[in-house]
ZATOR-331310 format. One line per 8 residues: number of its first residue (from 0); for each residue x, y, z of N, C-alpha, C, CB. Coordinates in nm, 2 decimals, m for minus. Glycine has a CB too. Layout:
BEGIN
NUM> X,Y,Z,X,Y,Z,X,Y,Z,X,Y,Z | ... $
//
This chain:
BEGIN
0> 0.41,m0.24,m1.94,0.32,m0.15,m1.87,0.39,m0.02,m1.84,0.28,m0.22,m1.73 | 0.32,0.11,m1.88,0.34,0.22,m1.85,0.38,0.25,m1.70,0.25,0.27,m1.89 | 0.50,0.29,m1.64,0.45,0.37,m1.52,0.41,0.49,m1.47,0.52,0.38,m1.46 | 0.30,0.53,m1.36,0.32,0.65,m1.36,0.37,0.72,m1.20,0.20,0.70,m1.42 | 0.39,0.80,m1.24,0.49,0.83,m1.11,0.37,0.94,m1.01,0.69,0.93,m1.16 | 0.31,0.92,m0.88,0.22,0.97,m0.75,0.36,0.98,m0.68,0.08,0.85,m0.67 | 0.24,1.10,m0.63,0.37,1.17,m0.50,0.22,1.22,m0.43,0.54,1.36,m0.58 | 0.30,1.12,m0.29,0.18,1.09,m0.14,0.26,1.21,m0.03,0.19,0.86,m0.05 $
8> 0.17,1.26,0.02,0.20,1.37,0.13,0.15,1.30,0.28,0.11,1.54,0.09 | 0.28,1.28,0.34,0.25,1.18,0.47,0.28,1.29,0.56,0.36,1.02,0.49 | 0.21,1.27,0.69,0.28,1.33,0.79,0.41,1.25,0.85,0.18,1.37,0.90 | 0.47,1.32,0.99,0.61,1.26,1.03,0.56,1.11,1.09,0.70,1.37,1.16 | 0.43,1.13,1.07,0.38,0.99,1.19,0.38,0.84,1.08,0.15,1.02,1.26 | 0.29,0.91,1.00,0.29,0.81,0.90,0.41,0.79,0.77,0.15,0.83,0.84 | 0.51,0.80,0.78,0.63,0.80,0.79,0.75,0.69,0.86,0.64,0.90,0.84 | 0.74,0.73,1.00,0.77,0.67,1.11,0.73,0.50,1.09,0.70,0.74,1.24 $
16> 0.59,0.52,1.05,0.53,0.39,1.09,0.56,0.32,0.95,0.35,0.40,1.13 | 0.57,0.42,0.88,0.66,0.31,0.73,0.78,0.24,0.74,0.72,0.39,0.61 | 0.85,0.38,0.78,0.99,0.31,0.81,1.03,0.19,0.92,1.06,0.43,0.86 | 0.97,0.18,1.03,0.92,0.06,1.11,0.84,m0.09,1.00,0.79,0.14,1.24 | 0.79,m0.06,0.96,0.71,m0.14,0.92,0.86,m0.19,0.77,0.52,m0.06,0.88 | 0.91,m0.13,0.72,1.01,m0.14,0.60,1.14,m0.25,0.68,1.08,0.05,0.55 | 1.15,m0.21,0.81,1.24,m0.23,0.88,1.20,m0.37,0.94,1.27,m0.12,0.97 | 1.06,m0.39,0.97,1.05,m0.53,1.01,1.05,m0.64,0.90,0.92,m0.55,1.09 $
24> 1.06,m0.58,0.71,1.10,m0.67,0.67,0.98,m0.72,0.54,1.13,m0.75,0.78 | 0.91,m0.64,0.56,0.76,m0.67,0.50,0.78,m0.61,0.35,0.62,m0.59,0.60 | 0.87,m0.52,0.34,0.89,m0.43,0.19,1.03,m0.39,0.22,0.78,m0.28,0.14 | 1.11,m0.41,0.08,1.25,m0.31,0.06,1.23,m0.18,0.08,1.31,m0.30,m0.08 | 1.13,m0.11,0.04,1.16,0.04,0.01,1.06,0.09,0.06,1.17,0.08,m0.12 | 1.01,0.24,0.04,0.88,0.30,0.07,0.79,0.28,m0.03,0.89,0.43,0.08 | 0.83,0.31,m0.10,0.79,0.24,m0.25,0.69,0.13,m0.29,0.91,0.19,m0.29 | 0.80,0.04,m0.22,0.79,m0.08,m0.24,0.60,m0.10,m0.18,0.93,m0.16,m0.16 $
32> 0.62,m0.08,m0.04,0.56,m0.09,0.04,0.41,m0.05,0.04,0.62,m0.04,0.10 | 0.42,0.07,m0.01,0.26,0.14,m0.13,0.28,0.07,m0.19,0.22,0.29,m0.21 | 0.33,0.02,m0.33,0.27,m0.07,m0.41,0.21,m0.18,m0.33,0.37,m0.12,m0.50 | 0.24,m0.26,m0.21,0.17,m0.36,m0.13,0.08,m0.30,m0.11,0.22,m0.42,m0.02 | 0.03,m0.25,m0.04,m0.08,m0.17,0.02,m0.22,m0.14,m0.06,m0.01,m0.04,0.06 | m0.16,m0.11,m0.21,m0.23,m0.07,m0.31,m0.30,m0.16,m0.33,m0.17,m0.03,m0.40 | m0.23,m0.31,m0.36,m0.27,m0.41,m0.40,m0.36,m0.48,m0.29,m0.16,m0.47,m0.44 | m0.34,m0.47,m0.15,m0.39,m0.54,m0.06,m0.54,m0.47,m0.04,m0.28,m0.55,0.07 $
40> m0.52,m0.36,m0.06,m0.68,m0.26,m0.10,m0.75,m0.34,m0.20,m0.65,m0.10,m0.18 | m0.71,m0.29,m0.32,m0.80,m0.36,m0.42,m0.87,m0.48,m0.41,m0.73,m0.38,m0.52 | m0.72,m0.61,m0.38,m0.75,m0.72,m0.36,m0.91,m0.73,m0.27,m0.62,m0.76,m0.28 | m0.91,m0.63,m0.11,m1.02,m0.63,m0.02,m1.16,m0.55,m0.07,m0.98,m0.56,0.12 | m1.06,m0.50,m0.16,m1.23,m0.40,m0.23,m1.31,m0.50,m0.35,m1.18,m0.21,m0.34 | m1.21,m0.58,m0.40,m1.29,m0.65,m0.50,m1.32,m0.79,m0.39,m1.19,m0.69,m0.67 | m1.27,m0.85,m0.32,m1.36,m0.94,m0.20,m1.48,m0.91,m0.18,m1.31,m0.94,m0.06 | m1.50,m0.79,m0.15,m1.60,m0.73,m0.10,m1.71,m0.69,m0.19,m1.55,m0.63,m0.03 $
48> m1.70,m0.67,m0.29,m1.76,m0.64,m0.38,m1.82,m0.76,m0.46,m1.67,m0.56,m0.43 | m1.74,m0.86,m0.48,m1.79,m1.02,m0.51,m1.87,m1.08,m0.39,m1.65,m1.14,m0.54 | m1.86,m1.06,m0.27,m1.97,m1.12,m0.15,m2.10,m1.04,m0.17,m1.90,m1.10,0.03 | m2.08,m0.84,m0.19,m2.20,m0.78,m0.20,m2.30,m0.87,m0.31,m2.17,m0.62,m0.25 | m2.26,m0.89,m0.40,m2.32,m0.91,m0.55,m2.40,m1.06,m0.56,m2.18,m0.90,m0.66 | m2.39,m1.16,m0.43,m2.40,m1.24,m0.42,m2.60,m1.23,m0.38,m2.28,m1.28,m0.34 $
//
């Protein structure tokens, strides 16, 4: 798989709340962490999207 490389403009808040959240253990990296996030979206958008269709 190709990568491609996004660059996210956070304020100091949402930041903070990464680095807390990195720190309780949930992701290695910042990185890391949007890639979760990314996935845990999709994951709820396609849930959601299979109950609409129903």
């Amino acid at each position: 798989m190709n990568e491609t490389i996004v660059k996210l403009r956070l304020n100091q808040q949402q930041l903070e709340l990464m680095d807390r959240t990195i720190a309780q253990g949930v992701a290695p990296d910042r990185a890391a962490l949007v890639r979760l996030a990314l996935r845990e979206y999709a994951a709820s958008r396609k849930a959601e999207t299979a109950g609409s269709s129903r």
